[in-house]
C-alpha positions as CSV (number, residue, x, y, z in Angstrom):
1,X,8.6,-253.0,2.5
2,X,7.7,-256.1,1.0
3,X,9.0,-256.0,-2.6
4,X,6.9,-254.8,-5.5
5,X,6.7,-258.3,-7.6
6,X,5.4,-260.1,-4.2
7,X,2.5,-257.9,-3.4
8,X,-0.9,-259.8,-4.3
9,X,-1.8,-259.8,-7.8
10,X,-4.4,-256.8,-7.4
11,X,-1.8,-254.3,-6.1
12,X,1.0,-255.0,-9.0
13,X,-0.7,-252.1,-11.0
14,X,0.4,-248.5,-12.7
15,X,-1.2,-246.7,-9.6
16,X,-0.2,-248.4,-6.7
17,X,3.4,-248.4,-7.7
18,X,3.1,-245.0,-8.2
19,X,2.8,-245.0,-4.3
20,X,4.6,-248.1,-3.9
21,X,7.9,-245.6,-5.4
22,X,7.6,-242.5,-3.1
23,X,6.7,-245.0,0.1
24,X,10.3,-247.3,-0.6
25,X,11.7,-243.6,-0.2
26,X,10.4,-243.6,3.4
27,X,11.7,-246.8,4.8
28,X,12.9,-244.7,7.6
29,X,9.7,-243.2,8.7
30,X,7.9,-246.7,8.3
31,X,10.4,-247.8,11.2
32,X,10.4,-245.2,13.4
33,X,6.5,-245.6,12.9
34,X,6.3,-249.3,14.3
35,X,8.9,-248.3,16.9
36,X,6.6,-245.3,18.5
37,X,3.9,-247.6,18.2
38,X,5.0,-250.3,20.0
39,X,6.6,-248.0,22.8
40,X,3.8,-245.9,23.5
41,X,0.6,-248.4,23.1
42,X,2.7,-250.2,26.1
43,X,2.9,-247.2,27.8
44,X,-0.6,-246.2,27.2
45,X,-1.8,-249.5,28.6
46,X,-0.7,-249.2,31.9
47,X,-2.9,-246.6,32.2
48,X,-5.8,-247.5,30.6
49,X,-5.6,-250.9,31.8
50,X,-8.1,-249.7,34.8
51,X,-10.4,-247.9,32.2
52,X,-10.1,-250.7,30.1
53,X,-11.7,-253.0,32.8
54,X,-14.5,-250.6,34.5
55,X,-15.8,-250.2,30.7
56,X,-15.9,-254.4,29.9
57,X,-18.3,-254.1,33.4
58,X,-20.2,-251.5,32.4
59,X,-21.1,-253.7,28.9
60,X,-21.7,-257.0,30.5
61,X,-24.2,-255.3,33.0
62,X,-25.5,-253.2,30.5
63,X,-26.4,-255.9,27.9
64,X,-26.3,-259.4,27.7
65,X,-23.6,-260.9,25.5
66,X,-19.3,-260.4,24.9
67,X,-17.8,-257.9,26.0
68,X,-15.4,-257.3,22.7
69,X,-16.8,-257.1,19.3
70,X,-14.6,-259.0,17.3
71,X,-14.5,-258.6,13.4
72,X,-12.5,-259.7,10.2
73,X,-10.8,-256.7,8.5
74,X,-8.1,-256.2,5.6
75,X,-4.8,-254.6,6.3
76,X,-1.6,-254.3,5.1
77,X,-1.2,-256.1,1.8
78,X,-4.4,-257.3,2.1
79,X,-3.7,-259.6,5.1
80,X,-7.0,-260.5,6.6
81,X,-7.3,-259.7,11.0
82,X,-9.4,-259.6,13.7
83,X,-9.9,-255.9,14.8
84,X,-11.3,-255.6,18.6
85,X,-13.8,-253.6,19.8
86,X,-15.5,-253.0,23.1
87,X,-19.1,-254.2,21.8
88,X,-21.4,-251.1,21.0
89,X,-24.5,-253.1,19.7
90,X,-26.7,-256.3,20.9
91,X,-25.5,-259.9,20.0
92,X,-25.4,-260.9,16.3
93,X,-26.2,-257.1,15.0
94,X,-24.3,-257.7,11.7
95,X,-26.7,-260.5,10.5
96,X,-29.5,-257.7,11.4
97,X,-29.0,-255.0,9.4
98,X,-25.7,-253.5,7.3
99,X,-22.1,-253.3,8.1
100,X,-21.7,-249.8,8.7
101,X,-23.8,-247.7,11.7
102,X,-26.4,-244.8,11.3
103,X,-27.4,-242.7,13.3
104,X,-29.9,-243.7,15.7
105,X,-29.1,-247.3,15.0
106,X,-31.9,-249.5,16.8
107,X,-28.7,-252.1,17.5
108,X,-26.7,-249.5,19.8
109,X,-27.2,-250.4,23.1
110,X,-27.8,-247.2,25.5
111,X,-24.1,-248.2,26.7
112,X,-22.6,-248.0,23.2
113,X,-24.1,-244.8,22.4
114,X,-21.8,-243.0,25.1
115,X,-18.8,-245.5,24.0
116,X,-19.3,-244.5,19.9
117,X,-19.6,-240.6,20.8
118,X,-16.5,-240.6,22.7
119,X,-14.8,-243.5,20.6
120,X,-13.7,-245.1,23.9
121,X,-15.1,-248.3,21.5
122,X,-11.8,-248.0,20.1
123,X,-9.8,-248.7,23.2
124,X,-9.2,-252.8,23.1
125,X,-7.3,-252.3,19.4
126,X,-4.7,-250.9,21.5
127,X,-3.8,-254.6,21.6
128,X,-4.1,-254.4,17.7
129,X,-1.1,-252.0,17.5
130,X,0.8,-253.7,19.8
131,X,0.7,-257.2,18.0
132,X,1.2,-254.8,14.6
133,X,-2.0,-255.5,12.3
134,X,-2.6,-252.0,13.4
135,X,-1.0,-248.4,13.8
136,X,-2.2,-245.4,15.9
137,X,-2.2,-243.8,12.7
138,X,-3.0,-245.1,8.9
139,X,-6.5,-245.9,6.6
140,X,-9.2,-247.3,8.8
141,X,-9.6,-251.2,7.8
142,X,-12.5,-252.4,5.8
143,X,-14.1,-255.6,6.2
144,X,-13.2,-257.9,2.6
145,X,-16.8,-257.3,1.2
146,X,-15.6,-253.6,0.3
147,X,-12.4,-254.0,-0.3
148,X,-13.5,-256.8,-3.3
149,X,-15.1,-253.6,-4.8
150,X,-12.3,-251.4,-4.3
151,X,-10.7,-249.7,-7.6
152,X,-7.1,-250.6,-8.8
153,X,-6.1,-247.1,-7.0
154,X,-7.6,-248.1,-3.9
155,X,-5.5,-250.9,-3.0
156,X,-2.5,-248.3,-2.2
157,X,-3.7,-247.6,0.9
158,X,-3.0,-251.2,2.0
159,X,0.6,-250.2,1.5
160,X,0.8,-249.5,5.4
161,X,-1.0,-250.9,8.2
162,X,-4.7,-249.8,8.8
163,X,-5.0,-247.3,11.5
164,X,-6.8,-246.5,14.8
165,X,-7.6,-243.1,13.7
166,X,-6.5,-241.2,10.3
167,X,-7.3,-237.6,8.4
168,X,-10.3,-239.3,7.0
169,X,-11.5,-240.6,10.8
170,X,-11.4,-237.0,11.1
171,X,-13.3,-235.7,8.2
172,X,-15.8,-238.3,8.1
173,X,-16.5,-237.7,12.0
174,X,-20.3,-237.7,11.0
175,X,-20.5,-240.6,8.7
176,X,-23.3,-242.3,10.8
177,X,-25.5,-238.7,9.8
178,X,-24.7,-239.5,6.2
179,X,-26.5,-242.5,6.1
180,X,-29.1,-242.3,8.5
181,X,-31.9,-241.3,6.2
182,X,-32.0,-244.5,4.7
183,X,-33.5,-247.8,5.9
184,X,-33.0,-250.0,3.3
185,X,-30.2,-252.5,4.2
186,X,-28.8,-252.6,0.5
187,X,-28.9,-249.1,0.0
188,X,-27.2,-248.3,2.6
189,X,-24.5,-250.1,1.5
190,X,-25.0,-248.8,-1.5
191,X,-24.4,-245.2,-0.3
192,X,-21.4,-246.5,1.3
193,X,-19.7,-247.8,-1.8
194,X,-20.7,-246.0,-4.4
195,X,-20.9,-242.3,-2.9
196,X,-18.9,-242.0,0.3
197,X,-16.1,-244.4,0.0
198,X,-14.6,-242.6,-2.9
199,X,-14.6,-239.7,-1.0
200,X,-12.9,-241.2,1.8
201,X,-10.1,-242.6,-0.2
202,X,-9.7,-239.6,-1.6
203,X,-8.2,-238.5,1.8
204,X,-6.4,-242.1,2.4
205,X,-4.6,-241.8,-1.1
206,X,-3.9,-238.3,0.1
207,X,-2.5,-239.8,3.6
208,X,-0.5,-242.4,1.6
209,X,1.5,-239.7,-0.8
210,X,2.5,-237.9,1.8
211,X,3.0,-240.0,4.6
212,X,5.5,-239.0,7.5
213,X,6.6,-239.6,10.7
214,X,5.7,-236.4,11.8
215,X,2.6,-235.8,9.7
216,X,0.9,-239.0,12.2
217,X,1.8,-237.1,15.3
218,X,-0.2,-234.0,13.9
219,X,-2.9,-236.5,13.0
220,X,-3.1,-238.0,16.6
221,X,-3.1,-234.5,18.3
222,X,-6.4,-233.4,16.1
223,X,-7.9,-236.6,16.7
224,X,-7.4,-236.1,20.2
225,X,-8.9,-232.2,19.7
226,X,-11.9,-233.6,18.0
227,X,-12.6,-236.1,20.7
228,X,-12.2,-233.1,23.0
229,X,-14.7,-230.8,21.1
């Protein structure tokens, strides 16, 4: 871990080193993390690598535009990267409406419907763990426009690297039902900050105090069940 005094201004407070103290314990787990990582998201691609390509078809018939959605996000430290997605929505969707999705979101194409309910959207940042701005476990990554709002707590989740999927991926399986009462553009972002983020990083702080090797297996293999279910 990078040391203490180094960390961006905004981390070096009383409550991230709180976390900063127990996750200097776990230098070992931290290692073998990027180790499984790298060993199975190689692995993984060889067989997904066919999947991977019927899929970028499927988009590129289905609507006109990329096939990846690419987007800036905040990881580790607070290290800004570009998280890759197999595009769900029509072309320039972000400058139509808010950052997060509802339910029934006019920009989904009929394509990205299936993709989102089955999270097979998630597939490309298999490239995202392999170059290591990403784990297969860990907090999912914000874009910079939350993250400027987060609380001095918050920023202790940007101890390790953002995460395909994570305890609060599970939890918050539904967030797209949360907001999908609402139209208004600002208050749905709103919402987001001010009533279900806090919740969220509840469970990410949560993740963070007691993260372990063998607690992100267990993670993976309920993702997995709830993807199943």
């Amino acid at each position: 871990m990078r040391a203490f005094e180094k960390l961006p201004a905004q981390f070096q407070n009383d409550s991230v080193k709180a976390y900063y103290d127990i996750l200097s314990k776990r230098q070992g787990s931290i290692i073998l993390k990027r180790v499984f990582d790298i060993i199975v998201s190689l692995i993984l691609l060889v067989f997904l690598i066919i999947p991977i390509a019927v899929i970028s078809i499927l988009i590129k018939v289905n609507s006109p535009g990329p096939v990846l959605f690419k987007q800036k996000r905040v990881t580790t430290y607070g290290r800004i990267f570009k998280i890759y997605k197999f595009r769900t929505m029509v072309v320039n969707a972000e400058s139509l409406g808010s950052k997060v999705t509802t339910k029934n979101d006019a920009r989904v194409t009929s394509i990205g419907k299936t993709l989102r309910k089955f999270r097979l959207d998630e597939l490309p940042q298999i490239f995202n763990v392999i170059g290591g701005s990403m784990s297969f476990v860990g907090t999912r990554p914000e874009v910079q426009k939350y993250v400027d709002l987060y609380e001095d707590e918050y920023y202790a989740t940007l101890l390790l690297p953002a995460g395909i999927t994570s305890l609060t991926s599970i939890k918050f399986k539904d967030e797209e039902n949360l907001l999908s009462a609402i139209v208004d553009t600002e208050k749905i972002d709103e919402t987001y900050v001010k009533t279900i983020l806090p919740q969220k990083m509840e469970y990410n702080l949560q993740y963070t105090k007691e993260f372990g090797f063998l607690s992100d297996i267990k993670i993976m293999f309920k993702t997995v069940k709830e993807v199943i279910s």
